[in-house]
MISEZA-485285 format. One record per residue (C-alpha): residue in one letter; z, y, x. Coordinates in steps of 0.25 Angstrom, whole numbers, plus 5000, padded with zeros to 4 digits. Layout:
aZYX...
// end
This chain:
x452949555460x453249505475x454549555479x454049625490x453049695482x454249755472x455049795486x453949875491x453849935477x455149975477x455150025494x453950125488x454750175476x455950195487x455350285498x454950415489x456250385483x456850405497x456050515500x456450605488x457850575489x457850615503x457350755498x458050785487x459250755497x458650865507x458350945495x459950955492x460251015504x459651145500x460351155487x459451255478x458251235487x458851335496x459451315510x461051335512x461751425519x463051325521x462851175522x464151175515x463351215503x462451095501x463250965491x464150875498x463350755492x462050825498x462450795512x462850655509x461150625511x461250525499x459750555497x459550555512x460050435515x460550335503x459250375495x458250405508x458650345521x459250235516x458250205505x456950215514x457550075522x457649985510x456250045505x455450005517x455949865519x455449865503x454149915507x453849815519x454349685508x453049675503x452449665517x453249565524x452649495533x453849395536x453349245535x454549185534x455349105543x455448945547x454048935541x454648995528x453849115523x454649165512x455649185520x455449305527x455049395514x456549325507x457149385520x456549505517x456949535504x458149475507x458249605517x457549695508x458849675499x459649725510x458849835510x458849875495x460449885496x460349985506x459550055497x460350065486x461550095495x460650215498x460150255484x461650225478x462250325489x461150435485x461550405470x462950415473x462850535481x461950605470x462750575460x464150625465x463250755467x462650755455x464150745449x464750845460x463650955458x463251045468x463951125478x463851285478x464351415477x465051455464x465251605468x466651575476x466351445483x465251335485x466051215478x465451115467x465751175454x465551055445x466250955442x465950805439x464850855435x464950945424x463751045429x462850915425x462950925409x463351095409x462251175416x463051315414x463951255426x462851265436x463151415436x464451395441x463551365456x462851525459x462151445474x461351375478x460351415467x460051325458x460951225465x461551125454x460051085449x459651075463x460650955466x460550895452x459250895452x459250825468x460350745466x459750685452x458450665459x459450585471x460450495461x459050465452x458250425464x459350365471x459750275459x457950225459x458250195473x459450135470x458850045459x457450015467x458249945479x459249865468x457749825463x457449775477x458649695477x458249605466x456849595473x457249565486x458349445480x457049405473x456249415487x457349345493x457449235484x456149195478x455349285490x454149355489x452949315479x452049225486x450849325488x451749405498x451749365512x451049345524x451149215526x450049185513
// end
């Protein structure tokens, strides 16, 4: 398979992983499904936009300069026509780092929250009940959190959904990294190009 082909293989797969960690980012900040009364409310690692940005923003740069590989049009330079594409995936490396710089600050994020558990109100105060996550393994625990409504399955089930889809994206750009040294080494298969 030519490099470029697989690079825009993998900028496909990346864009709706984008998109559906952007939303299960926005989705947090209205724990329960219901709108908050106090900001102060909504989990610490919520505002820290891990789906926002690491696994969203961050993630849509790396998968367009994926998508456009397979239609470089870069002859080459000095007469030599591989070059251009090797200079390409030689930047499209760059690129996949950022990537996983993105998707490994989204897992991150998730899974401290994951391990935190959610804020809310226990009857006297709106703390995190839980500890080193405890509520995971023992279900009767997520009693101890009376609102939001159903708040603890609300952000395990978002910030699961965020550490899985960020650890894909995370996976998919390290994939791009051996492609691009390939690209950059042995550059593109000889059917790609405009130069013939």
């Amino acid at each position: 398979m030519c490099t470029g082909s697989c690079a825009k293989c993998l900028g496909t797969t990346l864009i709706p992983l984008a998109v559906l960690c952007t939303l299960a980012n926005i989705l947090l900040f209205f724990p329960g499904g219901k709108i908050v009364d106090d900001n102060m409310h909504i989990t610490n690692e919520v505002w820290y936009f891990g789906g926002i940005l690491g696994s969203g923003v961050l993630m849509i740069f790396p998968a367009l300069v994926f998508l456009g590989l397979k239609n470089n049009d870069c002859c080459g330079c000095c007469g030599n026509e591989g070059c251009g594409k090797r200079f390409a995936m030689f930047s499209s490396i760059i690129f996949a780092a950022v990537g996983v710089a993105g998707a490994g600050y989204c897992f991150v994020l998730s899974a401290v929250a994951l391990n935190r558990g959610p804020k809310c109100n226990t009857g006297i105060e709106w703390t995190y009940p839980f500890k080193e996550g405890d509520y995971l393994a023992n279900h009767t625990l997520w009693d101890m959190c009376e609102s939001p409504e159903n708040i603890v399955p609300w952000n395990l089930t978002l910030f699961s959904l965020l550490l899985i889809m960020s650890g894909i994206q995370a996976v998919l750009c390290g994939i791009q990294v051996v492609n691009g040294l390939f690209g950059t080494i042995c550059g593109d298969c000889k059917c790609c190009g405009c130069c013939g």
